[in-house]
C-alpha positions in Angstrom: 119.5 101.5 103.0 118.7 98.2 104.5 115.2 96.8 104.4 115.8 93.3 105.9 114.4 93.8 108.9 111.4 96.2 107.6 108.6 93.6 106.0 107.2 96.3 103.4 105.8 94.2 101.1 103.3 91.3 101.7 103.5 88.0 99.6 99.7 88.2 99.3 100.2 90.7 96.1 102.5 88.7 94.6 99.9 85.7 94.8 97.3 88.1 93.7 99.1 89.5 90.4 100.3 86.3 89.4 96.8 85.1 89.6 96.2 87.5 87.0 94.7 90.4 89.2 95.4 94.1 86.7 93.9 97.0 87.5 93.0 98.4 84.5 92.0 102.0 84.7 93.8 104.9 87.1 93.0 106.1 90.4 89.8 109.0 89.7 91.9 111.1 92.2 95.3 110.4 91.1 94.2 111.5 87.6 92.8 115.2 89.5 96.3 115.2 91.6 98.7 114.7 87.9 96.2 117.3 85.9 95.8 120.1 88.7 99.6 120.1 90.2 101.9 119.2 87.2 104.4 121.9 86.5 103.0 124.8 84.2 105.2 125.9 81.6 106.7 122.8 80.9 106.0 120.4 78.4 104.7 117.0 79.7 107.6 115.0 78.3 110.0 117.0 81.1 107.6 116.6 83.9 109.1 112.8 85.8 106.1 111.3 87.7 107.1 108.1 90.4 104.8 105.8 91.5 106.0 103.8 94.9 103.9 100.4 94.8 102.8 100.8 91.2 101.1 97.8 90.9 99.8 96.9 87.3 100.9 100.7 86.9 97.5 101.8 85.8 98.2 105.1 87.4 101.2 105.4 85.3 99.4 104.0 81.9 97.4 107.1 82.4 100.4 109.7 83.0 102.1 107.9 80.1 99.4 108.1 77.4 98.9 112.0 78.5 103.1 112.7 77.7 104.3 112.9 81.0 107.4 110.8 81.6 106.8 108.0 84.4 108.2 105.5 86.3 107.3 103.2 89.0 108.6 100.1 91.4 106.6 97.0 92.8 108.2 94.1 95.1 105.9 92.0 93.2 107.7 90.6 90.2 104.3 89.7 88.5 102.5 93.0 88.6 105.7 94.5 87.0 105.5 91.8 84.1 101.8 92.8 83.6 102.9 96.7 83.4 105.7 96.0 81.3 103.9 94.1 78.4 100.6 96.6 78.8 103.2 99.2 78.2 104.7 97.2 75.1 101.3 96.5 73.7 100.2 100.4 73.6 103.3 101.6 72.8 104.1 103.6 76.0 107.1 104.0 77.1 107.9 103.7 81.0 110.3 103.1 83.8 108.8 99.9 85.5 111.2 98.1 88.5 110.7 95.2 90.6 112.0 97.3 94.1 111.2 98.1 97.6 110.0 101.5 98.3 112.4 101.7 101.3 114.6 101.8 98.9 114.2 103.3 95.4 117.6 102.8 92.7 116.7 106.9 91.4 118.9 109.5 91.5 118.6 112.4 93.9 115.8 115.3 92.8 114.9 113.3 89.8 111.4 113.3 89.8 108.7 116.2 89.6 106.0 114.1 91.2 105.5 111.0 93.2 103.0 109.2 94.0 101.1 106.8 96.3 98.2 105.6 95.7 97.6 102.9 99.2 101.0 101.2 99.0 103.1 102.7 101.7 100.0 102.1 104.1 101.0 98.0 103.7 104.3 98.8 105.2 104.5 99.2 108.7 104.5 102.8 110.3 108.7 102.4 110.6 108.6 101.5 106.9 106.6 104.0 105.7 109.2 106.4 107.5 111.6 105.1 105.8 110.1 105.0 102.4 109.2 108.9 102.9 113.1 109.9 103.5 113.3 107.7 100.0 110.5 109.8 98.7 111.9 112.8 99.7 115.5 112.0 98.5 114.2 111.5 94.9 111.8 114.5 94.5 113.1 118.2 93.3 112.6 120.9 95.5 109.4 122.4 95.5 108.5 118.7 94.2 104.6 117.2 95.7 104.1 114.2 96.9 100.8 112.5 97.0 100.7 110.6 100.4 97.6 108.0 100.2 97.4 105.7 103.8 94.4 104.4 105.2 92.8 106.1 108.4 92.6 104.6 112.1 88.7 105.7 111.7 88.3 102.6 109.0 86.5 99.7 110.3 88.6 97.6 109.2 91.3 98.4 111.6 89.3 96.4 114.5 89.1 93.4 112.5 92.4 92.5 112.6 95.6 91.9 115.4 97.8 94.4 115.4 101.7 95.1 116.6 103.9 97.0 117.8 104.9 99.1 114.8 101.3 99.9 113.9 100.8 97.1 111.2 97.8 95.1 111.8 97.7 91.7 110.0 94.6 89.0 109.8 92.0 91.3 108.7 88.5 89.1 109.0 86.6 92.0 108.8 85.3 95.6 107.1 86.0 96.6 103.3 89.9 95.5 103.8 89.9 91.8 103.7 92.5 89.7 101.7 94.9 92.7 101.2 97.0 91.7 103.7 99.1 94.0 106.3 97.9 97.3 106.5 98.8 100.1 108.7 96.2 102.4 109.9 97.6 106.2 110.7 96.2 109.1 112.5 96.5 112.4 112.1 99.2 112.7 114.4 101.1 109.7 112.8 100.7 111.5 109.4 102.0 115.0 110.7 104.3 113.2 112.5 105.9 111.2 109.0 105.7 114.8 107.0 107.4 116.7 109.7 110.7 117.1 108.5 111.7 118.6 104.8 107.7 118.7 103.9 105.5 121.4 103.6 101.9 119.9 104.1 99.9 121.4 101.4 96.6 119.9 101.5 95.8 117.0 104.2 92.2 115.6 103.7 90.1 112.5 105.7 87.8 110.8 103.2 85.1 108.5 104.9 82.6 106.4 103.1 80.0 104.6 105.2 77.8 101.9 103.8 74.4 102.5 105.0 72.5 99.2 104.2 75.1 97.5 106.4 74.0 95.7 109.5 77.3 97.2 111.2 77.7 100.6 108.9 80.8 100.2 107.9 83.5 103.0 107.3 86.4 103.0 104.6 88.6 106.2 106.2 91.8 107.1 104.2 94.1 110.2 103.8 94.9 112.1 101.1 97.7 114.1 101.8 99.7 116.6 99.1 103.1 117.4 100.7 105.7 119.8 99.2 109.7 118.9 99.5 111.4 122.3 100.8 115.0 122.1 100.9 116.6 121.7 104.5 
């Protein structure tokens, strides 16, 4: 499907991976999604895990070193590199591909397990549509789907201009700034995006306020864990 008129992917990653930004270590919840839903019965090396917007693919490192077989796309050509030669250095062995996630070059009902750890939330709300059918299209039946956006309850969603498709860009302000376009969802946005093919199995709102801040400050996200159903 066509993406050229969808901006998914902000050119402020690229700048920050080929600055040399890596995250090393995995997600502490990503780690409890993998462990708790991955199939039981099979062995690890049959279980396909995805990760849209892999970034350094620390996520995957993780999922990789624990037997599962993984994969994962990035727009940004320098955060793949970084993956691909952690990978090489450890001696893991992983599907890493400079792609859009509107757009994923995987089969149909490939993967076990996909996930999102706050990469689809930088697209805006008609590309994270989009990426979902993609999602969707890639998963098995009876797959899960770890859906990660940030919440319209985070500060950070007043600090910056935002458009008509939901993505709000210039962020001066809260515990988002310098990550570029983000799009902030609420509740009805997420049920809204999972409606069709997805049976919502767990649908969480995380909030985290600072305290000691002069303007208490709230980091709001979703963590959602969807199951594809066939139509």
């Amino acid at each position: 499907m066509s993406v050229e008129t969808v901006p998914t992917f902000d050119q402020v990653w690229e700048e920050k991976y080929s600055d040399g930004h890596q995250q090393r270590y995995p997600w502490d919840v990503i780690v409890s999604f993998v462990l708790r839903n991955a199939p039981k019965g099979v062995e690890r090396s049959q279980i396909r895990i995805l990760e849209v917007g892999c970034g350094t693919a620390s996520n995957l490192w993780f999922a990789s070193r624990e037997g599962f077989t993984v994969a994962g796309v990035d727009a940004s050509e320098s955060a793949i590199a970084t993956a691909r030669k952690r990978f090489a250095e450890d001696g893991l062995r992983g599907d890493l591909r400079v792609a859009d996630f509107t757009d994923l070059p995987f089969e149909e009902s490939s993967f076990d397990m996909v996930i999102d750890r706050g990469a689809l939330t930088c697209a805006p709300f008609s590309g994270i549509q989009l990426a979902l059918e993609e999602v969707r299209r890639v998963l098995k039946v009876g797959g899960l789907f770890f859906f990660n956006p940030y919440s319209d309850l985070h500060s950070s969603r007043a600090a910056g201009s935002s458009d008509a498709d939901g993505l709000t860009r210039e962020i001066d302000g809260g515990t988002l700034v310098g990550v570029g376009q983000i799009s902030f969802l609420g509740r009805n946005q997420v049920e809204h995006a999972l409606s069709k093919g997805w049976s919502v199995r767990s649908l969480q709102h995380m909030e985290y306020r600072e305290m000691l801040s002069p303007d208490y400050l709230v980091h709001a996200e979703w963590r959602v864990v969807a199951e594809k159903f066939a139509k």
